[in-house]
KEFIVEX-168714 format. One line per field, with one value per residue (C-alpha): residue in one letter; y, z, x. Coordinates in steps of 0.001 Angstrom, whole numbers, plus 500000, padded with zeros to 6 digits. Each point is the difference from the previous one (the first is absolute). Last residue first. Layout:
<recs>
residu <- (a  ...)
v <- (Y  ...)
w <- (Z  ...)
u <- (X  ...)
</recs>
This chain:
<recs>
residu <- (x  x  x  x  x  x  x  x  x  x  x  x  x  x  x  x  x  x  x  x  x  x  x  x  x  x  x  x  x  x  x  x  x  x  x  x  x  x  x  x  x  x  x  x  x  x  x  x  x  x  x  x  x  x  x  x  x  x  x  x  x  x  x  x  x  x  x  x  x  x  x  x  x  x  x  x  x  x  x  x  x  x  x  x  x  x  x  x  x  x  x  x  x  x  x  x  x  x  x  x  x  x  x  x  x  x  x  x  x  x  x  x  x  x  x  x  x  x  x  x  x  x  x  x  x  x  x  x  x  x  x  x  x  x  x  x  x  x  x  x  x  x  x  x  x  x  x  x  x  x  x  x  x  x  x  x  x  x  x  x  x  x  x  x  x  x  x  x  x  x  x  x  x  x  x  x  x  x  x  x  x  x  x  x  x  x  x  x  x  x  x  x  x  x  x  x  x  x  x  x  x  x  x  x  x  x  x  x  x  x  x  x  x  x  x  x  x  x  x  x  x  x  x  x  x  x  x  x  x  x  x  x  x  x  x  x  x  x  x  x  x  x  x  x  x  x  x  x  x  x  x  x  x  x  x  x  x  x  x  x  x  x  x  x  x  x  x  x  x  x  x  x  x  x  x  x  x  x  x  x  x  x  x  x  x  x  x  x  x  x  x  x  x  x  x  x  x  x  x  x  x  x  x  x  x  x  x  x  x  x  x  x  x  x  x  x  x  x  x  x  x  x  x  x  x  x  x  x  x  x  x  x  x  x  x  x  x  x  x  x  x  x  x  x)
v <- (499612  496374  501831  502292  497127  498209  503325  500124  496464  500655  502539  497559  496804  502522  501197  496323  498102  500393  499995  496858  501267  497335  500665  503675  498929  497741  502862  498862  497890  500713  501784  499446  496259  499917  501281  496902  500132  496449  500231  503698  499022  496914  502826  498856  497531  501802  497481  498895  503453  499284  496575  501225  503159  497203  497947  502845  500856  496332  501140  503813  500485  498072  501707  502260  503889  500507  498368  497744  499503  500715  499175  497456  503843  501751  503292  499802  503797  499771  496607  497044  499997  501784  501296  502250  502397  502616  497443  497949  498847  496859  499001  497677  497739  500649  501685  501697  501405  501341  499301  496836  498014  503602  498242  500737  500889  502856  502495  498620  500061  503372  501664  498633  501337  503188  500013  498904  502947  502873  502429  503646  501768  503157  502745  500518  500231  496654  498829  501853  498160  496929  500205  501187  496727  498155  501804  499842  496123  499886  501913  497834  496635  501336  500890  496831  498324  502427  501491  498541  502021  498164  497073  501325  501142  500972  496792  497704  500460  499921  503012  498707  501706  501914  500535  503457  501162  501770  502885  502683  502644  501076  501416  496273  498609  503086  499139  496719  500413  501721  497192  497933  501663  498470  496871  502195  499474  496657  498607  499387  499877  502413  499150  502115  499803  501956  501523  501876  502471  501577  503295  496950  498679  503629  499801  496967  501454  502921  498000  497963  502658  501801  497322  498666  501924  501375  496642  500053  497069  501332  499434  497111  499262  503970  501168  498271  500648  503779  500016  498252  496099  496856  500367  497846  500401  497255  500675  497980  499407  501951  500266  503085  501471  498833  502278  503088  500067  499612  503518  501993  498906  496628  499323  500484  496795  497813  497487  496662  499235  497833  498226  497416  498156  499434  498191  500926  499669  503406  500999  498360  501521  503620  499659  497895  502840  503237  498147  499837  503731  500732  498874  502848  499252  496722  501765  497292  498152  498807  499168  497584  497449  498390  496025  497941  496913  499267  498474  500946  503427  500585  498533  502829  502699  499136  499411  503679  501244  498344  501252  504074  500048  500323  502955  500080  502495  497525  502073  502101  498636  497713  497446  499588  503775  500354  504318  500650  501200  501875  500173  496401  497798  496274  500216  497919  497644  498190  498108  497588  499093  496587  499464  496730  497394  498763  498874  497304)
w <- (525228  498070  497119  499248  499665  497856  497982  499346  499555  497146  498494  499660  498660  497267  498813  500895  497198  497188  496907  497966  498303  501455  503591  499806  498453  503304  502202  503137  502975  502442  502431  503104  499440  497765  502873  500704  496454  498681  497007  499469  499574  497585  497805  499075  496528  497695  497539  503200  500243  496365  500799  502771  498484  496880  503017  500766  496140  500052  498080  499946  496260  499184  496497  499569  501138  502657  496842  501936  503318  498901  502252  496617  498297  502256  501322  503674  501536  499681  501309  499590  496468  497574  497297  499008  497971  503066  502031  502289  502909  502567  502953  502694  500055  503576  498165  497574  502627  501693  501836  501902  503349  502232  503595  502831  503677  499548  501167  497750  496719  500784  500573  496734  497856  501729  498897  496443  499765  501447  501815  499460  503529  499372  501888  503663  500877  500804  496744  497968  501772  499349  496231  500214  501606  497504  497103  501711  500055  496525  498701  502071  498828  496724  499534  501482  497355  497048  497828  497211  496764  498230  500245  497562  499446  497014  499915  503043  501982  503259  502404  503352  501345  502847  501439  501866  502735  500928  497501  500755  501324  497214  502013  501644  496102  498679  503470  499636  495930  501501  502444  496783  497890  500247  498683  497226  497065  500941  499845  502457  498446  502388  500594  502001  502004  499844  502182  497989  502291  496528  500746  500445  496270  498723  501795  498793  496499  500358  501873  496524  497765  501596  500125  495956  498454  496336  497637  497651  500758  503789  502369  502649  500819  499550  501500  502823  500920  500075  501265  502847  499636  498332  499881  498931  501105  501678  500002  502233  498134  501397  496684  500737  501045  496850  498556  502130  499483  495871  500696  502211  497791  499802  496923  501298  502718  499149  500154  501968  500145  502483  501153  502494  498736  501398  497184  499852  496507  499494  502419  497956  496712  501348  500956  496710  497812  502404  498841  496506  500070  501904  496352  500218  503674  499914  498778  498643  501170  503380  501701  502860  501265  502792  500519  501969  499334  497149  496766  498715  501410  498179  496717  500096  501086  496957  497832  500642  499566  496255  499062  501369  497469  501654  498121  497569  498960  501078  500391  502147  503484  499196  502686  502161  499863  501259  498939  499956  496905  501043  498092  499924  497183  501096  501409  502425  501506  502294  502745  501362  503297  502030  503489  501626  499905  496222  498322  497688)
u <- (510743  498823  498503  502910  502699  497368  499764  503596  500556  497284  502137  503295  498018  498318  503777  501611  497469  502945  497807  499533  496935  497808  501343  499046  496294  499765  499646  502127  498723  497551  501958  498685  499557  503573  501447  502186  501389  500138  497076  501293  504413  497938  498476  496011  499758  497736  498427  497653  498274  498325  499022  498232  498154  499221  498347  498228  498635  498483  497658  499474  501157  497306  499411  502771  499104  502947  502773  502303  501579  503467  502676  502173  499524  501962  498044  501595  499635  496268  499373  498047  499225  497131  499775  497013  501081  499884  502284  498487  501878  498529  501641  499354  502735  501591  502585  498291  498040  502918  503302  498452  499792  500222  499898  497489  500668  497223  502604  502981  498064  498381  503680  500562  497461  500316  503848  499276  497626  501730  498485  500285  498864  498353  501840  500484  503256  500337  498356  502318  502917  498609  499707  503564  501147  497920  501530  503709  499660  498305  502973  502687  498259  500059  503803  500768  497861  502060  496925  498086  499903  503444  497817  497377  496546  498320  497598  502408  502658  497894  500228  499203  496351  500152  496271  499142  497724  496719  500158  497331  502241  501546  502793  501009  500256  502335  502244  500170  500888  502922  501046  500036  502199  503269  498513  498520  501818  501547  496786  496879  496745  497889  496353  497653  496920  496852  497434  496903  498532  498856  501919  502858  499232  500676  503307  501150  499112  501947  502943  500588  499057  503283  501759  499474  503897  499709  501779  497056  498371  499852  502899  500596  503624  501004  496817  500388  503384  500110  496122  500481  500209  498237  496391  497381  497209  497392  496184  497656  496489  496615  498452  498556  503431  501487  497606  500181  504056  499357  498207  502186  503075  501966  501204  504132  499223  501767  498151  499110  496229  498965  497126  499050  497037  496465  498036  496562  499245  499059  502771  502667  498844  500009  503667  500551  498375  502055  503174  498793  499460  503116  501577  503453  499276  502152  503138  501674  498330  498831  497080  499950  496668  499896  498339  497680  498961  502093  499685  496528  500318  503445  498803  497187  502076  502620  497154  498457  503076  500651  496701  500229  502750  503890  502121  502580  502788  502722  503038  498577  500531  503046  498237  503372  500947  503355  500941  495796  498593  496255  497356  499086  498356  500034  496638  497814  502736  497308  501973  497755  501143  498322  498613  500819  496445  501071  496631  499588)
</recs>
């Protein structure tokens, strides 16, 4: 049976990482394993035979610690003439002239991960041993510009670097080849904790002043930053349409696979009662939707979301805050930000 809404596979094809980020939900490197060409090949395989039309994300870990793999599924999906959306996030510190010329050839989008000028960044996201990752970070962003490769950018937004983020505007502007930025909510979760996540007023003001600065720099000529949530939005209200769901999860159309080849429905909610199953089982593809569905049923959505008259701009909260019992005001406080933004 085939679902006609496009799916996400998530494809977590490492668990090694050389890098030991502050809030790391996968513990990069604590799992010195890494996904065999088999177990991809039957993620991709289940995907097609569920869904009619599907993405594909790589992760890790560092997912270009097994590039190789990565450049196997590329290749495999042309041979069978699938057209998939690819993306690889990373970041970014393997990058050199030569890795550059081969994710050009497989003509994926790249995220990186980057969390503040150097100062900050390096303290939340330092190599293995403890030396800080910027510098490797812009290196290989730059090597994948001399590529014409265009990227965009992920901060995780913390009480670290909520002070930070007209800074990182101004590292992402100079690059020159960064289209925008995503703010992901810091979730309590692999080395992660609550005492990490910043004040909500606190992060409304930062991500007011980022935006503000982000504007400023396009006035006087300089790259404009954008902002994803804010695009997103500003989409939403000129097509007239309404934002039904947070994410694929969400809307039931989610499929992780971790590198030993365990599966469930999202990568930031590994409880055993959401797992999908072993990737390689025998008919692990029957009636894998419905399990999707059952899946998004055990998490009940916030009642102050299911009332909020925004809620269709919005799109509700992500549902791995609610499931740790974390005080939903920090995400509710940005997002009033960018709807404030999106209606100017």
């Amino acid at each position: 049976m085939l679902e006609e809404k496009t799916g996400l596979l998530a494809l977590s094809v490492t668990g090694e990482c050389n890098l030991r980020c502050r809030y790391c939900y996968a513990c990069g490197g604590d799992q010195r394993i890494s996904m065999s060409w088999p177990k991809a090949l039957r993620a991709i395989d289940v995907m097609a035979e569920c869904f009619q039309s599907f993405k594909i994300q790589f992760t890790g870990g560092e997912p270009l610690l097994n590039l190789a793999l990565i450049e196997k599924a590329v290749d495999y999906l042309g041979e069978k003439g699938l057209h998939v959306p690819c993306q690889v996030q990373t970041n970014a510190t393997l990058i050199n002239s030569d890795v550059a010329g081969r994710l050009k050839s497989l003509k994926i989008g790249i995220g990186v991960s980057l969390d503040g000028p150097p100062p900050v960044n390096d303290a939340l996201r330092p190599f293995s041993d403890g030396r800080g990752s910027t510098g490797s970070v812009l290196r290989g962003i730059a090597a994948l510009r001399d590529e014409g490769i265009r990227v965009g950018a992920t901060c995780v937004l913390s009480r670290a670097n909520a002070g930070a983020l007209a800074g990182l505007v101004d590292v992402l502007s100079y690059l020159g080849n960064v289209d925008g930025v995503a703010i992901d909510f810091l979730r309590p979760v692999g080395r992660a904790s609550r005492s990490m996540q910043p004040d909500s007023a606190v992060a409304a003001r930062c991500i007011e002043t980022a935006i503000s600065h982000a504007d400023h720099l396009a006035g006087m000529g300089g790259r404009r930053i954008k902002f994803r949530e804010l695009e997103r939005m500003k989409r939403t209200l000129e097509c007239g349409g309404a934002r039904l769901h947070h994410c694929f999860f969400d809307s039931c159309r989610s499929l992780v696979v971790l590198a030993d080849g365990s599966s469930y429905v999202c990568p930031s909610l590994l409880y055993p009662e959401l797992m999908l199953g072993n990737i390689e089982a025998p008919g692990f593809a029957e009636g894998l939707l419905d399990q999707m569905v059952q899946a998004r049923c055990l998490v009940q959505n916030p009642q102050e979301c299911q009332t909020c008259p925004d809620r269709w701009l919005c799109g509700g909260p992500c549902l791995a805050h609610y499931v740790a019992g974390l005080d939903l005001s920090i995400e509710c406080a940005v997002k009033k930000v960018f709807m404030r933004r999106a209606r100017e």
